[in-house]
C-alpha positions in Angstrom: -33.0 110.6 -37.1 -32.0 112.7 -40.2 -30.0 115.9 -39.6 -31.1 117.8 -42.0 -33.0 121.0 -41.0 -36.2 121.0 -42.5 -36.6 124.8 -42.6 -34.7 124.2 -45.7 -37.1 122.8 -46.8 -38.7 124.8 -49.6 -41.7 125.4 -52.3 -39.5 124.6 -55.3 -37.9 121.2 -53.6 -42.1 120.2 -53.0 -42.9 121.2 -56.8 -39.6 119.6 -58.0 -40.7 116.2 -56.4 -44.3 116.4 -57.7 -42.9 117.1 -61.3 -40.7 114.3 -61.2 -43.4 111.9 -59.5 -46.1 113.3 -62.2 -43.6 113.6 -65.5 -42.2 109.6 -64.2 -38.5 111.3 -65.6 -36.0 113.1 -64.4 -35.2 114.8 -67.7 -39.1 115.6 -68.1 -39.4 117.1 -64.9 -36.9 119.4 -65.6 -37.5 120.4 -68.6 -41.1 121.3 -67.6 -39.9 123.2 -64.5 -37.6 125.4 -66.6 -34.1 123.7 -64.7 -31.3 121.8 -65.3 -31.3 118.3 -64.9 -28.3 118.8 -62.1 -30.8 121.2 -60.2 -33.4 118.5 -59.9 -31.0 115.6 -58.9 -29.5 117.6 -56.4 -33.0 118.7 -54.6 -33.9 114.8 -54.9 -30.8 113.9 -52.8 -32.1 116.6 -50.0 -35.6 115.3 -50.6 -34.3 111.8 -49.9 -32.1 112.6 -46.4 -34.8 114.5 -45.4 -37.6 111.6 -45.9 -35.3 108.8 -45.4 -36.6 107.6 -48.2 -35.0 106.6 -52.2 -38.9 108.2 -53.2 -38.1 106.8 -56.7 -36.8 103.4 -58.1 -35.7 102.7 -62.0 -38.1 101.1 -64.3 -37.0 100.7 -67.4 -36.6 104.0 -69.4 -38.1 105.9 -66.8 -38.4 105.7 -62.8 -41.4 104.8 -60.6 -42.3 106.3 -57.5 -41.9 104.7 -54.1 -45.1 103.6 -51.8 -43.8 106.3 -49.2 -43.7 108.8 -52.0 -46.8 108.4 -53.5 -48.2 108.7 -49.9 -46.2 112.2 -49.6 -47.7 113.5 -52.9 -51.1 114.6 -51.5 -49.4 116.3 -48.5 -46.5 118.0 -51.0 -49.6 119.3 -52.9 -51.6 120.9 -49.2 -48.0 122.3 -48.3 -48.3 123.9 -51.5 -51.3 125.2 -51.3 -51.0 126.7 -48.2 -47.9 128.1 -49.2 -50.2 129.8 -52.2 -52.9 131.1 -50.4 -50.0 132.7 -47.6 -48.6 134.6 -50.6 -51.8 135.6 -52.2 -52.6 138.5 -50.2 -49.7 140.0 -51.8 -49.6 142.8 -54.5 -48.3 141.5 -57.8 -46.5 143.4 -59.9 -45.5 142.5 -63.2 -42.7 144.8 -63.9 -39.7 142.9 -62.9 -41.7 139.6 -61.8 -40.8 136.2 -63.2 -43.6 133.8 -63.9 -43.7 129.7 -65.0 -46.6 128.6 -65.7 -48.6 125.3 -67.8 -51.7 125.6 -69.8 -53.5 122.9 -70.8 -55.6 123.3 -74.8 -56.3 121.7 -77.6 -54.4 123.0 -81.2 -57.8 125.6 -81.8 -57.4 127.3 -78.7 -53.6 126.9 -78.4 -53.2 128.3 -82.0 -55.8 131.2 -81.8 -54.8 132.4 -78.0 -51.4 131.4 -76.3 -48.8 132.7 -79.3 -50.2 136.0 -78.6 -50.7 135.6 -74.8 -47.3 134.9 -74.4 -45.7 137.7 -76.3 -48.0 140.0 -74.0 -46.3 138.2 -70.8 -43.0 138.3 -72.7 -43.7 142.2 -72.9 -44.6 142.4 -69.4 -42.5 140.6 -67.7 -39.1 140.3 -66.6 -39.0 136.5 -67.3 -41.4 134.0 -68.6 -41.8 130.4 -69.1 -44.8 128.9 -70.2 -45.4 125.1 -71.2 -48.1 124.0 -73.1 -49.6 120.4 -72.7 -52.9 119.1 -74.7 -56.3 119.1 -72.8 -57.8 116.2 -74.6 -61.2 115.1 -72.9 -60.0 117.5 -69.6 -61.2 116.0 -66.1 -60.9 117.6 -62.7 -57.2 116.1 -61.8 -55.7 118.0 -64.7 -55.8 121.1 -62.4 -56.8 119.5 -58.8 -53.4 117.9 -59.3 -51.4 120.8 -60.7 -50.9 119.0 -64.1 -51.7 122.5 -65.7 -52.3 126.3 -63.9 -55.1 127.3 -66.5 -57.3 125.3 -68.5 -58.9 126.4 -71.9 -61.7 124.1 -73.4 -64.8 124.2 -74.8 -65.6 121.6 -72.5 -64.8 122.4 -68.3 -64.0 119.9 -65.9 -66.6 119.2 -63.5 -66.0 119.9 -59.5 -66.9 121.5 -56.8 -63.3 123.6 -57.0 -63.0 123.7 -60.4 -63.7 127.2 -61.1 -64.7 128.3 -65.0 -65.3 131.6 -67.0 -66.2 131.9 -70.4 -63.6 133.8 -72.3 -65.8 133.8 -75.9 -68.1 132.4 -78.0 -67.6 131.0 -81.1 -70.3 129.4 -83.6 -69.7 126.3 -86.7 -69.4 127.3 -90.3 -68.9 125.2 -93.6 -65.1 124.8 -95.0 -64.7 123.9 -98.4 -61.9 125.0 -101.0 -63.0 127.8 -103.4 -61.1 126.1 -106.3 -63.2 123.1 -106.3 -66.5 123.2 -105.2 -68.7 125.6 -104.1 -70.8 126.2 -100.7 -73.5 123.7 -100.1 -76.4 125.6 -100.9 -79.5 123.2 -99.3 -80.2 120.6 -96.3 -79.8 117.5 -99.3 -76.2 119.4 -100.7 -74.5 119.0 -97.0 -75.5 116.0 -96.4 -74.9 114.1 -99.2 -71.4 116.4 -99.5 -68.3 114.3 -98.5 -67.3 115.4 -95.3 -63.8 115.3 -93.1 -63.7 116.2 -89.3 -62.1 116.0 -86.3 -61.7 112.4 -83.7 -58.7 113.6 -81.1 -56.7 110.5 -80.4 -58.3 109.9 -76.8 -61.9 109.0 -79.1 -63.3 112.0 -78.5 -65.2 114.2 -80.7 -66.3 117.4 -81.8 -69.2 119.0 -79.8 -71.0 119.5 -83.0 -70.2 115.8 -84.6 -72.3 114.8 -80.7 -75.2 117.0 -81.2 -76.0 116.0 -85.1 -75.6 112.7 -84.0 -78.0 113.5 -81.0 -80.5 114.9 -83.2 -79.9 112.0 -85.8 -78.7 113.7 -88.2 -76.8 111.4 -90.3 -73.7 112.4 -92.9 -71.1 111.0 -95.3 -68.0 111.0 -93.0 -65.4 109.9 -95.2 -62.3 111.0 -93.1 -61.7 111.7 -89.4 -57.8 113.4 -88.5 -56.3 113.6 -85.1 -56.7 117.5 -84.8 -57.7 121.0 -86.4 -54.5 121.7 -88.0 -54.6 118.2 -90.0 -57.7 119.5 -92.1 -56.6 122.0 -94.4 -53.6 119.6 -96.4 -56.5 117.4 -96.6 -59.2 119.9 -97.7 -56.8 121.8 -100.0 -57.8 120.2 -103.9 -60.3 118.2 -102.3 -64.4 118.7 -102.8 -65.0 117.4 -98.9 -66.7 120.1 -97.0 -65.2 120.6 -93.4 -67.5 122.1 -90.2 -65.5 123.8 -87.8 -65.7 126.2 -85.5 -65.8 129.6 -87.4 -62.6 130.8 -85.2 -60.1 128.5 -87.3 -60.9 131.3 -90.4 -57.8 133.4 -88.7 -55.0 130.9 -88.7 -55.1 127.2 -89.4 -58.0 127.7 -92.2 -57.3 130.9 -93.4 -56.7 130.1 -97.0 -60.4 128.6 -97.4 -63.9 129.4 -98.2 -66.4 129.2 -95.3 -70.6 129.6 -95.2 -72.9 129.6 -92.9 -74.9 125.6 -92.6 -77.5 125.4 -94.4 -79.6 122.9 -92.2 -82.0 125.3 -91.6 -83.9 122.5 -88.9 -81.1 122.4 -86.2 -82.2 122.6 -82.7 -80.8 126.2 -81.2 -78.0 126.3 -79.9 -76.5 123.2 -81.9 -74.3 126.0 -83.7 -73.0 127.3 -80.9 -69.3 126.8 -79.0 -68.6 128.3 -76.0 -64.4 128.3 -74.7 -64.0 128.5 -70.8 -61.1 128.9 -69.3 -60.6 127.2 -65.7 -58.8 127.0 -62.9 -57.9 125.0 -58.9 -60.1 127.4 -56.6 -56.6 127.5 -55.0 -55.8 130.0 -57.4 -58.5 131.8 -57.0 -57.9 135.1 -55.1 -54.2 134.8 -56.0 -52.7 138.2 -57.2 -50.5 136.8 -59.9 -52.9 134.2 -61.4 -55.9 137.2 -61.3 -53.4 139.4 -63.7 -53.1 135.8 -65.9 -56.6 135.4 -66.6 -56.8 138.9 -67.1 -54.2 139.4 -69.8 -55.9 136.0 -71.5 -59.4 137.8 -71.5 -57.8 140.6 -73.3 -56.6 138.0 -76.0 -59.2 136.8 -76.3 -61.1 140.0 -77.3 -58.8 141.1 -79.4 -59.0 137.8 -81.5 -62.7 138.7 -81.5 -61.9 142.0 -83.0 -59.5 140.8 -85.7 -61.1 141.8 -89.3 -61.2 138.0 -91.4 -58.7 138.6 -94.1 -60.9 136.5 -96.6 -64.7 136.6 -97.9 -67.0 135.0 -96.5 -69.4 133.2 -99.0 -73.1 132.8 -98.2 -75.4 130.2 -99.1 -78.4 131.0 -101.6 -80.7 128.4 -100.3 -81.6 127.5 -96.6 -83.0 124.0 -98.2 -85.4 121.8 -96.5 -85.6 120.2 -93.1 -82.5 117.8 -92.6 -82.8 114.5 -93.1 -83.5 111.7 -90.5 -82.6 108.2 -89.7 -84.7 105.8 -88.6 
């Protein structure tokens, strides 16, 4: 029988073993908690008196979890919870208050949001870490699992505790660069245009890209890139046209022309892009998460607000009615 008093046991030993089990490296798991690599050995060894258990073997480059620890990961992740909601009737200050936190988002959100977002926390709190990890196609483990504490896509996780609110709105324009070409001006002009666009590296695609090719709209897709801030190296010089969502005028596309599409025969709503953010219901009533999602609404609509720092051209000609395949 192990002699080692398990109201020593604490919170950051559980998220220290989940990190580790989750990041598969020692080195990762501290570096995403914000410790030293020291810190997380040592809390392993009183993790592994305490289970009786080596909870994780070498394998190769990295290390694998045991059977036992696997089975402990869902009851690490309860004692957790439970731990949050005990501490969520408390008032949170942020004056003095340190916070760690992951977000999960793709380069569009993480560009136009989280640099601002976290010089706000920086100026609000006494210490802040904040990790940023890609959303790709986001499903409901990502935060059921604690992989991430807030989630910002255009595309929310389904789930019966996956809770979501829409932090904007954002609609599609036409990029192009003003040196060397102009706006498409008709329904025959984009679609004949040479066009680039986005395929993340998990396959998936645009929202836009799904509903032309819903509608069967078909274009000239000459170049697919891994992500939004690819585009404009490839754009720059170039007389491929780009459709993006209008947002991307205030940093990664700033130094480009944009117009509204011209395909005037677009079911409503095609233009459209609406960016939730989400969260674990855990989290819900929690003091210090409410005061997160807070200070990211106020990014938010203060992005909004920002004045575009280039003209926007406008099409002279709505054209005809898009074309369709057979």
């Amino acid at each position: 029988m192990s002699n080692f008093d398990h109201l020593e046991l604490d919170g950051h030993a559980l998220r220290l073993f989940l990190a580790v089990l989750e990041e598969g490296s020692v080195t990762a798991a501290a570096e995403r908690l914000g410790v030293t690599q020291s810190a997380v050995s040592h809390n392993l060894t009183k993790l592994r008196r305490i289970m009786r258990d080596p909870l994780f073997t070498k394998s190769g480059r990295g290390i694998v979890a045991t059977a036992h620890a696997q089975n402990l990961a869902e009851q690490a992740r309860f004692l957790l919870d439970q731990m949050q909601a005990f501490a969520s009737g408390a008032h949170f200050e942020p004056d003095g208050a340190s916070m760690s936190l992951t977000i999960a988002a793709n380069d569009l959100q993480r560009d136009l949001l989280l640099p601002t977002l976290f010089r706000n926390l920086e100026g609000a709190l006494a210490n802040i870490r904040m990790t940023v990890v890609p959303s790709l196609l986001p499903g409901p483990a990502l935060l059921r699992e604690n992989h991430c504490d807030l989630l910002i896509s255009p595309r929310p996780p389904e789930g019966v505790d996956i809770v979501q609110k829409r932090l904007l709105t954002d609609h599609y324009m036409v990029f192009y660069d003003p040196d060397t070409r102009d706006a498409p001006q008709s329904d025959d002009d984009y679609l004949s245009a040479r066009h680039i666009t986005v395929r993340y590296g998990n396959n998936r695609t645009l929202e836009f890209d799904d509903m032309l090719e819903n509608q069967d709209v078909e274009r000239n897709i000459v170049l697919r890139v891994p992500n939004f801030t690819a585009i404009a190296e490839f754009l720059r010089g170039s007389n491929m046209i780009a459709t993006l969502p209008s947002l991307l005028q205030k940093h990664a596309l700033r130094d480009f022309a944009c117009a509204p599409m011209p395909l005037a025969g677009l079911k409503k709503g095609t233009l459209d892009l609406p960016i939730f953010m989400c969260w674990h219901q855990r989290y819900q009533h929690d003091p210090s998460h409410l005061w997160l999602r807070e200070q990211l609404e106020d990014v938010a609509a203060t992005r909004l607000r920002m004045p575009i720092e280039h003209p926007v051209s406008q099409p002279t000609d709505h054209g005809q009615a898009p074309q369709r395949t057979s």
